[in-house]
N, C-alpha and C positions, 0 to 999 in steps of 0.2 A: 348163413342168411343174415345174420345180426352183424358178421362182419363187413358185407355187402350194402348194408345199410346205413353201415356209419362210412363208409366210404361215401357214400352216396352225398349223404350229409355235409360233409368235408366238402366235396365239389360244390354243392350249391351256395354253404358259408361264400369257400370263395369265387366263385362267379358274381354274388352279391355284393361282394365288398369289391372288385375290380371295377364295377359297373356304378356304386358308390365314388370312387376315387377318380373315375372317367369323368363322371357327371361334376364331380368337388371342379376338376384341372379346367371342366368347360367353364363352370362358372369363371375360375379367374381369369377367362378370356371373353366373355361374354359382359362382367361389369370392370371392365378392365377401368376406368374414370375410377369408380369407388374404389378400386384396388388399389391404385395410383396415389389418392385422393391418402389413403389411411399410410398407403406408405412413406408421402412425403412427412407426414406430419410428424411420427416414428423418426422417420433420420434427423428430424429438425432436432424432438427431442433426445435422443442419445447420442446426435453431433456433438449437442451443448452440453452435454455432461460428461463426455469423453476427451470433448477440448480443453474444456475449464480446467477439469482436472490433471488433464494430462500439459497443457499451458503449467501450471500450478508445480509436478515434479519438474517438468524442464528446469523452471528457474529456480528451482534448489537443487536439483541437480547441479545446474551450469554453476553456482557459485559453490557448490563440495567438489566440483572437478578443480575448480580456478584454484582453490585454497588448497587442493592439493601436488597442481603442481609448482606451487610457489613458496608449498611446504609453510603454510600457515599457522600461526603457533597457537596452540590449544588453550595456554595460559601465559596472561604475561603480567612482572610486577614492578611496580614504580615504590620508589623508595624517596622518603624527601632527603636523604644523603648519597643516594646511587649505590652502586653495590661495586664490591673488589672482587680480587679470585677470589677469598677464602668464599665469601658467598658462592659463586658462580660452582664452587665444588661442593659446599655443601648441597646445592641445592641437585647434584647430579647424583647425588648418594641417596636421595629420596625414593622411596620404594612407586613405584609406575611411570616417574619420569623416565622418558628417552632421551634426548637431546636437551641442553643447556646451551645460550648463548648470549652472555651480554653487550647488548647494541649501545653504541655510543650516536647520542644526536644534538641538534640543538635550535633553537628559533632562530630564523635568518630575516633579511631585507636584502632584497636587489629588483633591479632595473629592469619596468615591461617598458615599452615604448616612450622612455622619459619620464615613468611616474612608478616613484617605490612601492614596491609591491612585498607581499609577507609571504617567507616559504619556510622548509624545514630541511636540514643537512640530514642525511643518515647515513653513517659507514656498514657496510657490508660486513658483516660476521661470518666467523672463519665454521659455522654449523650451516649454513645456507637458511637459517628461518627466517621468513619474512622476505622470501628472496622475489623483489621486482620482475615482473614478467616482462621477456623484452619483444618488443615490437619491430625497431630497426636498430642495427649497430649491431652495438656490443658494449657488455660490463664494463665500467670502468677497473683499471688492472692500476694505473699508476697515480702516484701523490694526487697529480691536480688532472683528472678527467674527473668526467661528472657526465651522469644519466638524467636524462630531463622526461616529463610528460608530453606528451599531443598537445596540452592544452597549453604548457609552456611556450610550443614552436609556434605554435596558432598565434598566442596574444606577443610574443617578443617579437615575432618575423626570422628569428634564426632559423637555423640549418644543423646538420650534422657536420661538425669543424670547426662551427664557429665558439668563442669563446663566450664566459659570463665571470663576473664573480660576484660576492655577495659579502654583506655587514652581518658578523653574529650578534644575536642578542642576547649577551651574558646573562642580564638583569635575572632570570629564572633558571639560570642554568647552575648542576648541581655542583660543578666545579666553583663559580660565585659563591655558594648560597656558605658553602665550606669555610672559604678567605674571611667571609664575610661576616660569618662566626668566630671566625678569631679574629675579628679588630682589624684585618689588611683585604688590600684588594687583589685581583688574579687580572693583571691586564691580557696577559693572551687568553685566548679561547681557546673552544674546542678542537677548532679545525684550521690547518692553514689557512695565509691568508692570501692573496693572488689571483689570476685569471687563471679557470678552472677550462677544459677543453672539452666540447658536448660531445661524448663517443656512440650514445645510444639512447634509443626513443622506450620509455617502459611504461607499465603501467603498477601502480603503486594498489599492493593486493591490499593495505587498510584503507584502501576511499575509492572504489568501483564506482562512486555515482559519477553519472555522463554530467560532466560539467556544463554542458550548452541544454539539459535537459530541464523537465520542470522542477524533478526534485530537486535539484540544483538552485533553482529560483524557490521552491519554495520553504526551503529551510533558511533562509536569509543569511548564511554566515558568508564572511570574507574569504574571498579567495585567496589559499594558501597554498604554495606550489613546493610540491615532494621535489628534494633534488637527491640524488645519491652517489657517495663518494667510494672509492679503495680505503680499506681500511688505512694503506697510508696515509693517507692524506690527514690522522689524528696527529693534532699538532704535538701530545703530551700522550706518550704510550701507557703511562699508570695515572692517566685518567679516570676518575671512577665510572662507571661504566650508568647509562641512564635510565635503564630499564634493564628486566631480565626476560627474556626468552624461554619459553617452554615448549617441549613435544611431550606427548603424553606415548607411552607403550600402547600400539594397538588401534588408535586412534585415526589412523588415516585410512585404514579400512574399513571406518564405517561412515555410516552415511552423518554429516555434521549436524544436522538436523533431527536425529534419532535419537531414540532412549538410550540406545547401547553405549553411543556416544557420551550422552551427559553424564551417565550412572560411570561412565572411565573415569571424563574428567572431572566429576565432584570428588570422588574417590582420592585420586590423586592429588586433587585442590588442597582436601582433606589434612594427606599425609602432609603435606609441606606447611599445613599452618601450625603441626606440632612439631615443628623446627622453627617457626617465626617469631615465637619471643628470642629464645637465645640471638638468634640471628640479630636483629635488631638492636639485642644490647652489644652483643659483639662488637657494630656496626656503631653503633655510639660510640662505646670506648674506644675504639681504633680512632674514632673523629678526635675525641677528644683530645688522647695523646699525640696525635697530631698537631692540634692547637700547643698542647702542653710543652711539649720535647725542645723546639724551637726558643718557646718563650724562658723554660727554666734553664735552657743551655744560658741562653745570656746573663741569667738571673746569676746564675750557679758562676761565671767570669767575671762579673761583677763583685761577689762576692773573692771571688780569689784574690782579685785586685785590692781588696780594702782589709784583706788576712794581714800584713805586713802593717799596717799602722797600728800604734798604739792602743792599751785598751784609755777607755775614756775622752779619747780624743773624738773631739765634738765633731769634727769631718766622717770620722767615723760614724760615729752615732746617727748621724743624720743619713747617711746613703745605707748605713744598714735600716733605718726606720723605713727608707725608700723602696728599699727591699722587700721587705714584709708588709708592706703597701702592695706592693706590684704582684705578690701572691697569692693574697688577698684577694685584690682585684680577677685574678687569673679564676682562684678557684669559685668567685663568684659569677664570672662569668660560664665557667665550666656548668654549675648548677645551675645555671638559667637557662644555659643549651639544652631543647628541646627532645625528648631520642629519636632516633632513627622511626620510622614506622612505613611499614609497608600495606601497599592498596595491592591485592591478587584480584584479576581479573581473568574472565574467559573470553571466548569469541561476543556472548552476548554485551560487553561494555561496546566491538565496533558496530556503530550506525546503521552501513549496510546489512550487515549481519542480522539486525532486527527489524531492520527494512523487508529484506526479501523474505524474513519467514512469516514479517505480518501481510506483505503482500501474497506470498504462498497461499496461508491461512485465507485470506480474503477472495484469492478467484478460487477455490477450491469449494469457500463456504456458495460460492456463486452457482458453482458447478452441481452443488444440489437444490439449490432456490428456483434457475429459471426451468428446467426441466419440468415442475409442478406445471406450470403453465399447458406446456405443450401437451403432458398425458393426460391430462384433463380434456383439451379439444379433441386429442385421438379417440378417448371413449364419447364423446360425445360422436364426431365423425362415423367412430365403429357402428354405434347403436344405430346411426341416422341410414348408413349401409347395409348393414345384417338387417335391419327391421325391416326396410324395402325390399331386400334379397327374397326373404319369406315371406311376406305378403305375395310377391308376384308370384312364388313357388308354392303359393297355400295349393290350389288342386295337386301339384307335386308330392309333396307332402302327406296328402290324403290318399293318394297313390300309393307312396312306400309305405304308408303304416294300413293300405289294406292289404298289400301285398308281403305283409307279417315282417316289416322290419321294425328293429327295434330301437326306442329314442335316442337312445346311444350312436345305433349307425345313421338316421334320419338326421342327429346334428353334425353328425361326422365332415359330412358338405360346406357347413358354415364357419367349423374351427378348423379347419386345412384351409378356407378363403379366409379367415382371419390369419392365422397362425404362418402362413404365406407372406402374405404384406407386412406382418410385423418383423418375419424373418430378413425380406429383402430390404426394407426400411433398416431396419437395424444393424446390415452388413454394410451400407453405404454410408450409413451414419457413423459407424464406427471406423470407417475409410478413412471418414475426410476428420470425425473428430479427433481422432487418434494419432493420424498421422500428418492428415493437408493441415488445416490450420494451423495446430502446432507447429511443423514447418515454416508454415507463411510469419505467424505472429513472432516464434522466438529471433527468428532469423530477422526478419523487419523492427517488432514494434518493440524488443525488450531493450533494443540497443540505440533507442532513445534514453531508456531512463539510466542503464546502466553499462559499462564499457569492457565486458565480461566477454571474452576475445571468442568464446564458441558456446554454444549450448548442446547438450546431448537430445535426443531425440527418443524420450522414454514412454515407451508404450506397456502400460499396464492392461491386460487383457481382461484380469478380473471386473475391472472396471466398464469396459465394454461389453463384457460378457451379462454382466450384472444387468446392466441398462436393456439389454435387448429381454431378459429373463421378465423385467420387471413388465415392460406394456405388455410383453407377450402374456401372463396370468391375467392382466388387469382387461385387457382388448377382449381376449380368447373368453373371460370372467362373464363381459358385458352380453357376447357374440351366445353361450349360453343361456342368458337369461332371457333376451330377445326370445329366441326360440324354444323357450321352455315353455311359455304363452300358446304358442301353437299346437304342440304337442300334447299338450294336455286335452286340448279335443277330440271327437271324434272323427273319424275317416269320411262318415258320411258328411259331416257337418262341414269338413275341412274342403270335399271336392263342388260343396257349392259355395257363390262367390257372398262376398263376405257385406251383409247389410249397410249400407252408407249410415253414416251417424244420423241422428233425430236432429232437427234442427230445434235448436234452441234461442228464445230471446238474449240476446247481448246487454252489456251493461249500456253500452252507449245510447240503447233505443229509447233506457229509460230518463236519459237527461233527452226532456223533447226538444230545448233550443238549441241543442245541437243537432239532433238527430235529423228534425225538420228540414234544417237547413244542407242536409247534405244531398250532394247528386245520388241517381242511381247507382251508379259505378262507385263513389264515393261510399255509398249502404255496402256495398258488396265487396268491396276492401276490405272495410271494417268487420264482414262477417267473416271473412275468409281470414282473417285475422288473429280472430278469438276460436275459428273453430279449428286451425292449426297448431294449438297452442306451443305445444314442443318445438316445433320447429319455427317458431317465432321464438322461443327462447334461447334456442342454438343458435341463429342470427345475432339476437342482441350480446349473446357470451363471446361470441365469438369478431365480433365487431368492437365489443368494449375489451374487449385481450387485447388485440389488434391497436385500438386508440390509446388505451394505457402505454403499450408500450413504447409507442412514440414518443407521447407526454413524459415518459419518464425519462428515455432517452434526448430528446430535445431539453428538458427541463436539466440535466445532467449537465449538459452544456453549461446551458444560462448560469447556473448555479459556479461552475468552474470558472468559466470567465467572468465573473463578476466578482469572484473572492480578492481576487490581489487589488480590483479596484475601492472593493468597501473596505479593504485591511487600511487602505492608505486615506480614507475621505471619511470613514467613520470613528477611526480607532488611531490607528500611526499617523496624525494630522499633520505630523513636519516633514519637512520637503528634502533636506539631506543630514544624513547620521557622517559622522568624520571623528576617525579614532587617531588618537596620536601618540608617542610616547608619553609618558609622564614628566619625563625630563621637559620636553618640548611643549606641553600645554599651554604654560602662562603665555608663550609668546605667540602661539595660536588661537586662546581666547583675544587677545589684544591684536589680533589684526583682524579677527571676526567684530569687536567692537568700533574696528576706526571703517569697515567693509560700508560702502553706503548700497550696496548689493543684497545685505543682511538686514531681513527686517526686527531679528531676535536672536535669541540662542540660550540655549539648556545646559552650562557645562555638567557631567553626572560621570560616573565610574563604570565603567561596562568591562567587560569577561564572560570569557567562554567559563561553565560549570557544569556541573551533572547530579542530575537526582536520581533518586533512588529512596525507595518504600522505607520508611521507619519499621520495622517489621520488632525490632526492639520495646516498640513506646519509652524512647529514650529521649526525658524531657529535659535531661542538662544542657547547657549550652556550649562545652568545651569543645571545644574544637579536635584538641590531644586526647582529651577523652574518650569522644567517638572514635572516632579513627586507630586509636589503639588498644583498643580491646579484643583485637585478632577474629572476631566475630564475623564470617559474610554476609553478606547483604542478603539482597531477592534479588535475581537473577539479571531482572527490567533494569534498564539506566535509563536513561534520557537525555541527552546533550540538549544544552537552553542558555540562552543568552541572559546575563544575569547585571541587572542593571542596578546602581543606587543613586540615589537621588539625594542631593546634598539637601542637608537642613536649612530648611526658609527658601528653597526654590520650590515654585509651583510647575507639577505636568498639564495646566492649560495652556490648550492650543497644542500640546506636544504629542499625548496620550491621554486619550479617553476612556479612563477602564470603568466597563461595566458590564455588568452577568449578560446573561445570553436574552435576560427579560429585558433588557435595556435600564436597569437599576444602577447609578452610579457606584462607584466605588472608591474610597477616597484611600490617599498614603498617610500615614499616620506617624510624623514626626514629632512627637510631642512623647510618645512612650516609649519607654527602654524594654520591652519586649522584644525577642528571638522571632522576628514576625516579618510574614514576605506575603505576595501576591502573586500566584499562577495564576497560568492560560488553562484555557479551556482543555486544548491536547492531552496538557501532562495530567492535569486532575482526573482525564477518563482513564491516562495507561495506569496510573496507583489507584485511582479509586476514591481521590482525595474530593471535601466537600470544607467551606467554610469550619475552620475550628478543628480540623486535623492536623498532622503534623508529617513532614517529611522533610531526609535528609538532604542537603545541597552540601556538595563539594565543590572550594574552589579550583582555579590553577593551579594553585600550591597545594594541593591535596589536602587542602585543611577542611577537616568537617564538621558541618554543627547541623544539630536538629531543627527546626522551624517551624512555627505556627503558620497555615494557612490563614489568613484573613479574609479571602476574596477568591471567587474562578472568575477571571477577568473571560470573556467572548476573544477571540483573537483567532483570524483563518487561516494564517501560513507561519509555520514555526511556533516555539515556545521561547516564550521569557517569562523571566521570575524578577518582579520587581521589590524593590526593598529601599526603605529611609535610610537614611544615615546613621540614624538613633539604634535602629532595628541591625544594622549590618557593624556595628559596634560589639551591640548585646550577644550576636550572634557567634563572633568572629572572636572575641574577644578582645578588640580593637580600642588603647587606653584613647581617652579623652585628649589628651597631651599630643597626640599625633591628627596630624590633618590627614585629610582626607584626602587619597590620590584619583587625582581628576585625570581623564583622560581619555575622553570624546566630548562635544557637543550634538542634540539635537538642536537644528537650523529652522528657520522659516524663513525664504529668499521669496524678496519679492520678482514679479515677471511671470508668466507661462509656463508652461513645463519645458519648451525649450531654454528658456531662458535659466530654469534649475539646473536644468541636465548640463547647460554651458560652466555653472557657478562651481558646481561640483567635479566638474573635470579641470578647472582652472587650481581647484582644492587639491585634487590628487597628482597635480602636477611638481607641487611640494613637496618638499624632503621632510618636514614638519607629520606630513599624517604618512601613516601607514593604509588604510583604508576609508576610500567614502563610496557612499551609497547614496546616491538618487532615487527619491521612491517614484519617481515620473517616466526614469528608465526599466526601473525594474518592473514599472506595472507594463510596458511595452513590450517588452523579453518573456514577461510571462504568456500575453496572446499566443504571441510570436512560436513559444515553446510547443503549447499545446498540441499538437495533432495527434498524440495519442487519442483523446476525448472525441475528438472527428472519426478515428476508424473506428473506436464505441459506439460512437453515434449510429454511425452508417451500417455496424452491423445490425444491431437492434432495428431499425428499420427495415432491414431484408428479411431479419426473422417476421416482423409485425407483416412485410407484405406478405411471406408465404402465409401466416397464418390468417390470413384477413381470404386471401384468395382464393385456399384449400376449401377451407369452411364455405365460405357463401358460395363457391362452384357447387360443391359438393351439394350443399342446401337447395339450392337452384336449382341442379339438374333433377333431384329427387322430386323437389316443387313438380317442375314438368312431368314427371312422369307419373306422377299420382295421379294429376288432374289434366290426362288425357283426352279423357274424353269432355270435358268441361270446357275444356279449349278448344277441342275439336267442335264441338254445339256451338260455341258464340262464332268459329270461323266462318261456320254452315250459314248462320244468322247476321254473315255480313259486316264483321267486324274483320276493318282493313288489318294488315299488315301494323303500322305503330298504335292503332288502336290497342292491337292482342298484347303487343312489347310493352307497352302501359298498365297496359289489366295483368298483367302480373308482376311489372320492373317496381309499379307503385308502392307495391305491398313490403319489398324488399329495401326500397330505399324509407319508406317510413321507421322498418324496424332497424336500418342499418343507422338513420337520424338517433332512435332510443338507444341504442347502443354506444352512439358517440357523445350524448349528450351525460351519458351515465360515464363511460369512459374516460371522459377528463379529468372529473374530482377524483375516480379512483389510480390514474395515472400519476397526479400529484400526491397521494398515498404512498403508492408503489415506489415512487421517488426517495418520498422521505424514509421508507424502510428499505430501499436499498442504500442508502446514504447512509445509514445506521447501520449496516453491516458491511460497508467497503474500511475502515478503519484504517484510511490510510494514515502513513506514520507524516507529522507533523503539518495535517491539513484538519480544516475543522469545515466541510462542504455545508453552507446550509442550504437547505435546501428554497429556489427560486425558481418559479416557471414566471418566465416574460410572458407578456398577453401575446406576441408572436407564436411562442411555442406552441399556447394551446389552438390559434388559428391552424396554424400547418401543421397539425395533427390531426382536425378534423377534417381538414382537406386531405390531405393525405390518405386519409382512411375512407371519404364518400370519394374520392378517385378510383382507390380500388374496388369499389363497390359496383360504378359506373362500370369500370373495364370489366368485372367480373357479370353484368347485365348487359354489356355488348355483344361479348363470348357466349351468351347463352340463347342471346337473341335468336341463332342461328338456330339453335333444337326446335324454338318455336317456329319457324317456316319451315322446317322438314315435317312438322305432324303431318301423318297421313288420318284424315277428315273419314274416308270410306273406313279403313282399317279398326280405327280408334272408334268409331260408334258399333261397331258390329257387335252381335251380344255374345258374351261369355259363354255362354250357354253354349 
């Protein structure tokens, strides 16, 4: 008997819960809008948080593939003497090294279209590191081929076959720097000299950024074009080699971006810096006796020849006094040669390298910023849904909890119609964010900024999985609470219908000069106003999401395209930058002075350098000091154009530097202080703040510590400015020596066409190596942009879904509360746009408070996402045109309008007989 009863039982459980999950599947065909409604807004958000992020691996992914197959080198070191074998072997005896290979390169000049131009030689090494990815051809194999860039065939007009050759520039090369130390010079260079034959198109794995891209424009340096040779082609096979090549053990099977990675290669950095003093003195005294052997060979024949004369004899006397002069001299020159000292770098010294992981970093921090947005509107959506659901299903509900079901199964109906739409939102979201846009964006939009030949296609699932888990508790969270209100009533209570609110005086009634004055319909807006209150606050949330995020988007723009024009009209005020050799100056300042084209001119010293954290508080200013105390840095570099300004020249008119409050900032030629002036950029990546210190390394690897003075405001790139007085003190640069000039900043009179002509008349010269127009540059930069366009344009498609969802949603709900209200005024003879009025009114009033509120908080939104995009050498400030915030309010009462067009329609479907009939 008691077994027949729990049988019993069992069946009825389930026929209960079938007839439960029958009734749940009708619902989500019955408010299929609200279904729809919660699920678009679910895919929007874990689109965007499955793309961002998933965007975000792509492109560190794509540059840990590229670096691996071009076999990337993990560490690499610059020596200010270069390095021999015996280096190249000790450093292969090091405990985690893999591979060793020393590359031989050098600075070059040759021919774009009639105007010299600056490149770099590099011979191919017999370990394949750093091996050029090729694009068309092939490697060069013999003395004189030579592999060129896309960007080279672009701007010269060659071809594959056709010839080049090019001028080295010894002046810094390590082979010079040698001779040059011992009293003689080295007139051959590095590399043969001759027409070289173009065998293949590569792309050079240390400088991935897209040359025609923005980054490209807004780091301002010259362009420098990679040429690469056969290693035959070294003119002098016991060349000292210019750098040293690393692989690390282990290292290429991890991701270049990861811990496991770094924790190898510090490791290994490690090992090798407890072989870098001997090394280094090694490397000195092999210099040394180098200089030595030569000079006391002669010394040492000189003396043979003078053995046979007599002693006493004054002939004598005097060329052996000559002698011991000359040794003298030798060994005095010997102690003033400076030692060898080596700079060890990792991947983070190259640019892109820090580029892509602070852009990773950035869409990634993105990928959990805009998502807030959107689950916020789904719970609002949810509650606006579920809350309607149950009310129309209040006798339902008084129904199953007389018919003894329990609140668990009673809500079971509105968390399977939640828990539904957040699942199908969340599979389609995770579709397109995971796989479609990724797709579309690495494929299209990465291969503007950079020239990284493929991208992988990395779909992390936790991340999507994540995303659908999270609205799903928060939706499903809300979808409970709604109906835990109900529930707690009684059955009897629940199957009668539910008392209309009391009305109550409004505030508006009690300002009488308004109230007086308003129509009937006018009163009745305003009541219906204040007695919806929620769902007039949905509207305005959801109308100001919607308007922000236009304004921020539109405003993103404004702020982009306006940076290269106030870089160059508030701050970089001269018209063209022209760098030349040092040799060539004097006679380039004097035809800039006889120029009746030239209304001015700034001769000053400019170089490429690199900062990096004082992380020491190392406040000496030796240059040999820093630098050789085998100690590494912080990881951060910074490449920055590094300017001095000769003593008793003024930057007016040239540069403007002052803080971001518009507080001038003056150069201070008068004191002998170790003292420079940063940009904005570099002060945010160290942290630096007037009266700190960090270190700047020149070209010649010489490093000195530096007082911040100043964060100058500056929006594309970094420069570190410095006196004369101050690049003395730092450098340790005697007074006795002048100062090597070798650019002017220009002011040309005429238009910007008229610059842009002065300056290409400039680079036409054998004299300059690079000029720069900033009249062109700020037109390349427009030009560049359309990244910031498909930004724009998405942010817009997100702002209409979410503008759309919401106030459909809000709207239809509207209608269907106040059925019968609308059916009574139909009955009482209110037309057709009459009824479309009597309620579009109330919608576009609150959709007005929501854009009127939207805007200042769009410009918020702006400025805090501009503080967390960090891109690498831009400073966005942030700018909304009075345009932007016009067409974002239109934009946003557009879709308001469309969404009260679309809805018009439910309102002529009310059925008038239907909608008045009683509940009862």
């Amino acid at each position: 008997m008691a077994h027949a009863q729990q049988r019993r039982t069992v069946r009825q459980t389930r026929v209960k819960r079938t007839a439960l999950y029958k009734d749940a599947w009708r619902a989500v065909a019955s408010n299929g809008k609200r279904f729809a409604a919660i699920a678009v807004i679910v895919a929007v958000g874990v689109m965007m948080m499955g793309a961002l992020s998933s965007i975000s691996n792509d492109l560190r992914g794509g540059l840990d593939g590229f670096f691996d197959k071009t076999d990337m080198h993990d560490l690499s070191i610059v020596s200010t003497f270069g390095f021999d074998d015996d280096d190249i072997k000790a450093l292969s005896s090091v405990n985690g090294v893999g591979a060793v290979a020393g590359q031989w390169s050098a600075s070059a000049y040759t021919r774009i279209d009639g105007k010299q131009a600056s490149a770099t030689v590099t011979a191919l090494n017999d370990q394949g590191l750093d091996q050029p990815y090729l694009t068309d051809g092939r490697l060069p194999e013999k003395a004189h081929e030579i592999a060129v860039t896309e960007q080279y065939l672009t701007d010269s007009g060659k071809a594959l076959g056709d010839t080049l050759t090019f001028t080295l520039d010894d002046s810094t090369s390590v082979t010079q720097l040698i001779a040059n130390a011992g009293g003689s010079s080295d007139d051959s260079g590095t590399f043969a000299t001759g027409e070289y034959t173009i065998v293949g198109t590569v792309i050079d794995p240390n400088d991935i950024v897209n040359p025609s891209g923005p980054m490209a424009l807004i780091s301002g340096s010259k362009t420098v074009y990679p040429l690469f040779v056969a290693p035959e082609a070294v003119d002098k096979t016991d060349a000292p080699y210019t750098s040293a090549l690393i692989s690390v053990d282990g290292a290429a099977e991890l991701n270049t971006y990861g811990n496991d990675y770094l924790t190898n290669v510090t490791q290994t950095q490690s090992n090798i810096e407890k072989i870098q003093s001997s090394r280094e003195q090694a490397r000195t005294d092999a210099i040394k006796d180098a200089i030595r052997e030569p000079i006391e060979s002669k010394l040492n024949e000189q003396k043979q020849a003078i053995v046979a004369l007599p002693d006493g004899n004054p002939m004598k006397t005097a060329a052996e006094q000559k002698i011991a002069d000359a040794q003298s001299q030798l060994e005095s020159k010997l102690d003033a040669l400076p030692d060898a000292t080596w700079i060890i770098r990792d991947r983070s010294a190259l640019t892109s390298y820090e580029d892509v992981k602070t852009e990773g970093e950035m869409i990634s921090r993105l990928g959990k910023l805009f998502p807030i947005l959107f689950l916020v509107i789904a719970i609002l959506v949810s509650l606006t849904a579920v809350a309607r659901m149950v009310e129309e299903d209040r006798q339902l509900i008084g129904t199953y909890k007389a018919l003894g079901y329990t609140r668990g199964e009673t809500m079971l109906k509105y968390l399977i119609y939640s828990a539904s739409a957040v699942l199908a939102g969340g599979v389609i979201g995770d579709l397109i964010g995971l796989a479609g846009l990724p797709f579309v964006f690495t494929k299209r939009m990465l291969h503007i900024l950079y020239v990284i030949p493929t991208y992988p296609l990395i779909i992390d699932w936790r991340i999507g999985i994540g995303g659908i888990l999270l609205f799903l508790v928060l939706i499903c969270g809300s979808a409970m609470a709604v109906c835990a209100g109900s529930l707690r009533l009684q059955p009897a209570e629940l199957l009668r219908p539910k008392a209309p609110k009391a009305g109550k005086t409004i505030v508006l009634q009690r300002i009488g000069f308004v109230w007086n004055h308003l129509s009937f319909l006018g009163k009745v807006t305003a009541r219906n106003l204040f007695r919806y209150k929620s769902r007039a606050l949905m509207v305005i949330i959801g109308v100001l999401g919607c308007t922000a995020l236009m304004t921020a988007g539109f405003g993103m723009a404004s702020s982009a395209m306006t940076m290269m024009p106030r870089q160059f009209s508030e701050i970089a005020t001269y018209d063209v930058m022209a760098v030349t050799k040092p040799t060539d100056h004097d006679a380039a300042q004097q035809s800039l002075d006889n120029d009746d084209a030239v209304e001015s001119s700034l001769p000053l010293y400019v170089q490429s350098a690199t900062l990096s954290a004082d992380t020491g508080n190392n406040t000496g200013n030796s240059a040999n000091d820093d630098a050789g105390d085998g100690e590494s840095t912080e990881d951060g570099k910074l490449t920055v154009q590094f300017m001095v300004i000769p003593n008793g020249e003024s930057l007016d008119s040239y540069l403007d530097l002052h803080t971001a409050d518009g507080q001038a900032i003056a150069l201070d030629d008068s004191s002998s202080e170790a003292a420079a002036i940063v940009t904005a950029n570099a002060a945010k990546t160290f942290g630096l703040t007037a009266g700190s210190t960090v270190k700047l390394a020149d070209a010649m690897m010489d490093t000195a510590t530096v007082k911040v003075t100043g964060v100058a405001q500056y929006y594309t790139g970094n420069i570190v400015v410095m006196s004369e007085a101050a690049y003395r003190a730092a450098f340790d640069v005697s007074d006795d020596t002048d100062l090597t000039l070798n650019a002017d900043l220009i002011k040309v009179k005429g238009d910007d066409d008229a610059q842009i002509a002065f300056a290409d008349s400039l680079a036409e010269q054998d004299e300059y190596l690079t000029v720069m127009s900033t009249a062109k540059q700020t037109r390349d930069f427009g030009k560049s942009f359309l990244i910031f366009f498909v930004m724009i344009g998405f942010i817009v498609v997100m702002a209409a879904i979410l503008a759309v969802v919401v106030l459909y949603t809000l709207a239809s709900t509207n209608i269907s509360e106040r059925e019968r209200e609308l059916a009574t005024i139909k009955v009482l003879g209110f037309r057709r746009g009459e009824v479309h009025g009597y309620v579009n009114k109330e919608m576009l009033l609150l959709a007005g408070i929501g854009i009127v509120i939207g805007l200042p908080c769009g410009r918020g939104l702006l400025g805090f996402l501009l503080s967390q995009l960090n891109l690498p050498g831009m400073s966005i400030v942030p700018h909304v045109a009075w345009y932007c915030y016009v067409l974002a309010a239109l934009l946003a009462f557009g879709f308001t309008v469309i969404v009260e067009q679309s809805t018009n329609k439910s309102l002529d479907r009310i059925d008038m007989v239907g909608a008045l009939k009683s509940p009862e």
